[in-house]
C-alpha positions as semicolon CSV with decimal commas, in nm:
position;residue;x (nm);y (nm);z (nm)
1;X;1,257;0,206;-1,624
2;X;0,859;0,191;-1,706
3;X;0,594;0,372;-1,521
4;X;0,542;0,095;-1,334
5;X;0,876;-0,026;-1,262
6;X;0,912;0,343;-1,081
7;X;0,616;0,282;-0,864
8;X;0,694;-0,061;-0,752
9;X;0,991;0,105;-0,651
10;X;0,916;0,422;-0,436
11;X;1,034;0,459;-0,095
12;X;0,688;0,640;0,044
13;X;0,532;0,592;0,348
14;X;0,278;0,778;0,588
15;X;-0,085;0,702;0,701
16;X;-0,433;0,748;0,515
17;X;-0,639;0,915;0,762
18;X;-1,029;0,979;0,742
19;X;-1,112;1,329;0,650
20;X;-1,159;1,541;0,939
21;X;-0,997;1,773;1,238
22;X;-0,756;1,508;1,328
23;X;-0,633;1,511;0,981
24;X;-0,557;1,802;0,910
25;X;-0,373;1,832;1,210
26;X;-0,182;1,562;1,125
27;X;-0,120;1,754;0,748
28;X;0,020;1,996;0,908
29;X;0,223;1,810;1,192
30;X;0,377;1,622;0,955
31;X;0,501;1,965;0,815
32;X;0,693;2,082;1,168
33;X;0,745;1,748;1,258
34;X;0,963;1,657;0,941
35;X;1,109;1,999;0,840
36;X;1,389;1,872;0,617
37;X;1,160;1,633;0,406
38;X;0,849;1,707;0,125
39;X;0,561;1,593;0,239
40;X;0,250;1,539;-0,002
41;X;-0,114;1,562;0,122
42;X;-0,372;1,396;-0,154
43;X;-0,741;1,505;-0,047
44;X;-0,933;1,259;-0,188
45;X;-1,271;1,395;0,036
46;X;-1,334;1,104;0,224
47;X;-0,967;1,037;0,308
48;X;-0,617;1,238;0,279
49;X;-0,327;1,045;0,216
50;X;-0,018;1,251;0,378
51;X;0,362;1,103;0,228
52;X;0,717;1,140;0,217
53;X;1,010;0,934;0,101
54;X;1,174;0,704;0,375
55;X;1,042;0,831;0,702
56;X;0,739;1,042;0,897
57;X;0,712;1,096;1,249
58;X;0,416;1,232;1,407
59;X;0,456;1,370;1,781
60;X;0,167;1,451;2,068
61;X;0,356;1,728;2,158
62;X;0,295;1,870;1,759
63;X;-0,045;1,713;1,733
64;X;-0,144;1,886;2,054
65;X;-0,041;2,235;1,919
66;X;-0,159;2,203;1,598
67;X;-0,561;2,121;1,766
68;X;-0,519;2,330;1,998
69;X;-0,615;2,068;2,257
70;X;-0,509;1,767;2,461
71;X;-0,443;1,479;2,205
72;X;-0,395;1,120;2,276
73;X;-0,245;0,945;1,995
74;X;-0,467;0,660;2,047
75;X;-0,684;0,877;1,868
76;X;-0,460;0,920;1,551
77;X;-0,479;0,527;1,538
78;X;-0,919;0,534;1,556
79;X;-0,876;0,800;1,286
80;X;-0,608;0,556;1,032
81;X;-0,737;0,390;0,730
82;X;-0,410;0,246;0,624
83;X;-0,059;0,306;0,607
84;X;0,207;0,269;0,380
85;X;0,554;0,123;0,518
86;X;0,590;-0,021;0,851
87;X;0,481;0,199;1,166
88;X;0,574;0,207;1,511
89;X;0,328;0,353;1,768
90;X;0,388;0,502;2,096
91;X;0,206;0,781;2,320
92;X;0,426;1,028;2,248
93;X;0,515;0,986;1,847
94;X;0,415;0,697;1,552
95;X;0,674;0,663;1,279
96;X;0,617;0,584;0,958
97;X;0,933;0,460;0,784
98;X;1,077;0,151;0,558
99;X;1,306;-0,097;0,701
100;X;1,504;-0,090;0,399
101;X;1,487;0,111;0,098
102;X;1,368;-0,027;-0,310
């Protein structure tokens, strides 16, 4: 298998976020959120793209604890640049996942 070959075929997903408070909550939501999975954070200054293989949830509860604040997850969405895999959004988690894997 090429280089390419092996990234047309990864099973990533997660969001791109603008740089910012809300993102690095979400960095480290991600973390307590998905205990039993790596996740990788890629600061690229303006935005951090935060990924694992398969499937990332994000939950208010987490997001609220980790900002110390109330949180909305409206305001995770205002704060998304993109997104790889399909998503579902609620107002208490968003899941980032593929429906079926490369």
């Amino acid at each position: 298998m090429t280089d390419m070959d092996a990234l047309l075929r990864n099973n990533r997903v997660g969001p791109v976020m603008r740089s910012g408070e809300v993102a690095d909550a979400v960095c480290e939501a991600a973390r307590i959120d998905n205990p039993d999975r790596t996740i990788s954070v890629d600061d690229m200054n303006a935005y951090v793209r935060i990924h694992t293989d398969d499937e990332l949830v994000i939950t208010r509860a987490t997001m609220e604890e980790c900002l110390g604040r109330p949180f909305q997850m409206q305001e995770l969405e205002v704060n998304l640049s993109s997104f790889a895999g399909r998503i579902d959004t609620g107002s208490q988690q968003f899941r980032f996942y593929f429906a079926r894997k490369m």
